[in-house]
ZAMARGU-4260 file (C-alpha; in steps of 0.2 Angstrom, whole numbers, plus 5000, padded with zeros to 4 digits):
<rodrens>
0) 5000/5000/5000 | 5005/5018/4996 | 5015/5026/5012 | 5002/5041/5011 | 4988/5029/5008
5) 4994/5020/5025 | 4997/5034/5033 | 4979/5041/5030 | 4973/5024/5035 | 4980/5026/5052
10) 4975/5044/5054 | 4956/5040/5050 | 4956/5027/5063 | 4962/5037/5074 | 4951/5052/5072
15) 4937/5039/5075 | 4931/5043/5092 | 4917/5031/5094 | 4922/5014/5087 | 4909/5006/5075
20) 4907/4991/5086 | 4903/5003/5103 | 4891/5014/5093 | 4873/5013/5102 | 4860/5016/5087
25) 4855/5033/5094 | 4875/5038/5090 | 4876/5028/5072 | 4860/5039/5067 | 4868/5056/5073
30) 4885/5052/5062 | 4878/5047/5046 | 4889/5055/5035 | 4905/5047/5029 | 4916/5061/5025
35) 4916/5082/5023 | 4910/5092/5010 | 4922/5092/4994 | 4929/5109/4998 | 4946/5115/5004
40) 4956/5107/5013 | 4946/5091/5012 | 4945/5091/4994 | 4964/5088/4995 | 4960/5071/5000
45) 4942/5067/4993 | 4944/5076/4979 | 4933/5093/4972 | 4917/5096/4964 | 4919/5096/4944
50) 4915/5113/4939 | 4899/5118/4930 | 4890/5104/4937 | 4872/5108/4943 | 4867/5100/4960
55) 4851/5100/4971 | 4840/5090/4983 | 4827/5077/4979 | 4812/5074/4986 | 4810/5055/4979
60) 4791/5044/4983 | 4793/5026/4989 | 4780/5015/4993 | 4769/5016/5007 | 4766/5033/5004
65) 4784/5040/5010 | 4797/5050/5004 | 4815/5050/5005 | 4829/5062/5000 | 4842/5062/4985
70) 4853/5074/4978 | 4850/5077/4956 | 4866/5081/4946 | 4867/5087/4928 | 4877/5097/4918
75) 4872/5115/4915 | 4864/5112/4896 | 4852/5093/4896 | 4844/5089/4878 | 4827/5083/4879
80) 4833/5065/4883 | 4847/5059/4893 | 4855/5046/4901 | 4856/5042/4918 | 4865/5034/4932
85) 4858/5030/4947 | 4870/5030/4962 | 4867/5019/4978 | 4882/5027/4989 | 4889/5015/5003
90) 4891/5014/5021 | 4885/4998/5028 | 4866/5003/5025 | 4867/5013/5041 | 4880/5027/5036
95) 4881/5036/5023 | 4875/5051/5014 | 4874/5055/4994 | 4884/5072/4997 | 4897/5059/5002
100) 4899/5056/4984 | 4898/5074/4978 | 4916/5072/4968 | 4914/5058/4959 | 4895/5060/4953
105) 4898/5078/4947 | 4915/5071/4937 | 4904/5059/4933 | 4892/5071/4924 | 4906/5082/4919
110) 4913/5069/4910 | 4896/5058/4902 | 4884/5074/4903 | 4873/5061/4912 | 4861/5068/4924
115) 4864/5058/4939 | 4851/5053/4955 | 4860/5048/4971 | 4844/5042/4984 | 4846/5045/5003
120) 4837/5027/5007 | 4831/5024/5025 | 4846/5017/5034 | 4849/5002/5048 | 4847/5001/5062
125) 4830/5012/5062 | 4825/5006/5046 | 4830/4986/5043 | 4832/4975/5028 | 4825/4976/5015
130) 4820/4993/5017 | 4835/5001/5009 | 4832/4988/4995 | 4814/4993/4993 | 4818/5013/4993
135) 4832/5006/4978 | 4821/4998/4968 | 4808/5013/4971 | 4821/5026/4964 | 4824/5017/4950
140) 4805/5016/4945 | 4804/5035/4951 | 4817/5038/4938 | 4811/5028/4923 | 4793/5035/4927
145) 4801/5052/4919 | 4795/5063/4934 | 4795/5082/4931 | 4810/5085/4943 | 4821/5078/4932
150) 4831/5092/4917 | 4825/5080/4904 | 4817/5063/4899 | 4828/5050/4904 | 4837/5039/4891
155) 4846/5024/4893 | 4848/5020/4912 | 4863/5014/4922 | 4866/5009/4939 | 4879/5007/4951
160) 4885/5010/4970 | 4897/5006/4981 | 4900/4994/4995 | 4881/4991/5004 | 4877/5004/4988
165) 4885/4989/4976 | 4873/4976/4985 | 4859/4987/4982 | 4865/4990/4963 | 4867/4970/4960
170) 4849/4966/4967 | 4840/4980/4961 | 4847/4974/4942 | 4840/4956/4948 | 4824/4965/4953
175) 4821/4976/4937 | 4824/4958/4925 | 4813/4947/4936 | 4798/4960/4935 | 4799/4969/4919
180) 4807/4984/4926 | 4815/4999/4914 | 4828/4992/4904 | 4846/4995/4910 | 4863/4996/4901
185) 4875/4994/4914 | 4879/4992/4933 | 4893/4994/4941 | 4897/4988/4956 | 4911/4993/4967
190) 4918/4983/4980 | 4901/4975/4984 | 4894/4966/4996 | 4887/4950/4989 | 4885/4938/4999
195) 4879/4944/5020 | 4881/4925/5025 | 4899/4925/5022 | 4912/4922/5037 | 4926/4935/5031
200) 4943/4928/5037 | 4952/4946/5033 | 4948/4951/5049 | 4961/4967/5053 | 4961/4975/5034
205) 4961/4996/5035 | 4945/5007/5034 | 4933/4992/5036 | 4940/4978/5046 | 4932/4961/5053
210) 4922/4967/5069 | 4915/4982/5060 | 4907/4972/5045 | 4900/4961/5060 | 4894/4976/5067
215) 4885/4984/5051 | 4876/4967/5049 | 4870/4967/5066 | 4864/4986/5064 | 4854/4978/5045
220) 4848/4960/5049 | 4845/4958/5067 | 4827/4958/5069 | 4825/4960/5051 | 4811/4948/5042
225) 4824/4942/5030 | 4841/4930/5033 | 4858/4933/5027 | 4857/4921/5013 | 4842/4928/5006
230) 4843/4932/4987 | 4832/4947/4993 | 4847/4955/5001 | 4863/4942/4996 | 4862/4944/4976
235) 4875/4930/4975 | 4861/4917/4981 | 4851/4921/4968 | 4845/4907/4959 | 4851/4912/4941
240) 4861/4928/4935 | 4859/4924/4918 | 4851/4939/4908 | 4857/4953/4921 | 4864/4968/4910
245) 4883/4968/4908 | 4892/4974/4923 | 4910/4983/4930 | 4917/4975/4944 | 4929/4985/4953
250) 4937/4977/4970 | 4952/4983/4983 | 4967/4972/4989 | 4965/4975/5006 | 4946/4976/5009
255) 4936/4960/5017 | 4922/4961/5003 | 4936/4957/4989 | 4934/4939/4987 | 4913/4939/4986
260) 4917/4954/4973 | 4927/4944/4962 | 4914/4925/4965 | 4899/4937/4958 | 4908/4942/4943
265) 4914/4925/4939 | 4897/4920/4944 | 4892/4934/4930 | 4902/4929/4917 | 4900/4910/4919
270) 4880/4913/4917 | 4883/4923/4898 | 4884/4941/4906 | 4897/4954/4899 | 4908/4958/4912
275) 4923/4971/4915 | 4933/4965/4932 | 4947/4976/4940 | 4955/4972/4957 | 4963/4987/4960
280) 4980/4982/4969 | 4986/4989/4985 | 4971/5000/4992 | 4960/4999/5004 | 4939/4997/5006
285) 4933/5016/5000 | 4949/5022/4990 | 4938/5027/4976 | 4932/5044/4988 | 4953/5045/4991
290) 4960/5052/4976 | 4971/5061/4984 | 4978/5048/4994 | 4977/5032/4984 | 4980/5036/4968
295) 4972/5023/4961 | 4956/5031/4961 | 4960/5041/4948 | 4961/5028/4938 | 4946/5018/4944
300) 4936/5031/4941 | 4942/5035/4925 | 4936/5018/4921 | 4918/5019/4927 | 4918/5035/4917
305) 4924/5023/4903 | 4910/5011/4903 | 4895/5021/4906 | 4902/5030/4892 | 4901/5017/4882
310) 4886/5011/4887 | 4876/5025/4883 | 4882/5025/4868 | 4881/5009/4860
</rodrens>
């Protein structure tokens, strides 16, 4: 690993004042968010906003009546159609926030001129599973509805997330084939979490080790009305991945979910889906939101910028 990539490693541990494992629920709700804004100094670690780029809330239905937030990105001029990329951002479906993600969806947009939809889904331990997987699948059908918050009609769709956001990415692509959702092109699924039943023998990796994966399962499943190895949250148990639309895979070296990562896109390629698989060497679980301490990330992002490039063309 990078010395400053270690070095920021040991630093975010340390600025950590509650470990995850300690955190009450109460405390876990209060300390959602992941990471500052993108703005100086910070953005010398996470990485700045891309300029030009038009951001706002979201105000986005889901069943039973209720409504949860998101944040809308789109470049500054948006035809009548576009495409769009829906983001399900990470954090162990009880932390997390989309403005966590504000550098890489605006470079996203910058880059694609996608217009890009990141939902806030209700989050563990207040909210258990499949909640955050229903408010997914709710966005998605929000989004293909063409609702009138959006700059313009959407076109081709994609779909992708990061960590608990790659679990919800993989089972809300199994969703929309298995019920004649909208039609996707991609999904790319970064570091995801695949399979919940796993035992994960990397136990002492940086930024997301052994005891606080146990933890975030706890905070999602316990009392829930779904097991681990449920298809409904674990997309590896579903019963066939054939016909699921192609997919990036990107994993990290040190990072607990790499092995279930790698299995789905086997898994994915085995059963006649297109896949792109990267295991990005010598970085830890979340360097895509470190650019400027794993360097790396600039090239992992470069490459989802890549592909949904493509896909929206082709």
């Amino acid at each position: 690993m990078p010395l400053r990539t270690r070095v920021f490693c040991v630093a975010a541990s340390l600025a950590e004042r509650v470990p995850l494992t300690e955190m009450t629920p109460e405390y876990v709700a209060a300390h959602r968010p992941l990471s500052p804004l993108p703005t100086f100094p910070a953005s010398l670690v996470i990485g700045r906003r891309a300029p030009g780029v038009v951001s706002s809330d979201l105000t986005i239905p889901v069943r039973d009546g209720s409504t949860i937030r998101g944040r809308l990105h789109h470049p500054p001029q948006v035809g009548e159609t576009a495409p769009v990329f829906v983001y399900y951002h990470g954090g162990g479906w009880a932390r997390g926030r989309p403005k966590d993600y504000e550098s890489l969806l605006s470079e996203v947009v910058a880059s694609t001129g996608a217009i890009v939809v990141a939902p806030d889904y209700r989050k563990a331990p207040q909210h258990k599973a499949p909640a955050a997987v229903h408010d997914a699948i709710d966005t998605l059908r929000w989004v293909a509805g063409a609702p009138a918050e959006l700059p313009a009609t959407p076109g081709r769709i994609a779909l992708g997330g990061d960590s608990a956001g790659g679990n919800l990415t993989a089972l809300v692509a199994q969703w929309a084939r298995d019920h004649d959702g909208p039609p996707l092109v991609g999904q790319v699924l970064i570091y995801p979490a695949t399979d919940l039943h796993r035992h994960h023998p990397m136990r002492t990796a940086p930024m997301l080790d052994g005891p606080s994966m146990d933890r975030y399962k706890e905070l999602y499943l316990d009392g829930a009305e779904v097991a681990d190895d449920d298809p409904s949250v674990s997309p590896i148990h579903c019963r066939s991945l054939a016909g699921l639309p192609p997919a990036l895979v990107q994993t990290a070296d040190h990072d607990p979910l790499r092995d279930e990562g790698k299995e789905y896109a086997d898994l994915l390629a085995a059963q006649g889906v297109s896949v792109r698989y990267t295991g990005y060497r010598g970085v830890p679980h979340g360097f895509l939101n470190l650019p400027g301490v794993a360097p790396a990330a600039v090239q992992a992002r470069a490459e989802i910028i890549d592909q949904l490039e493509d896909w929206f063309r082709e």
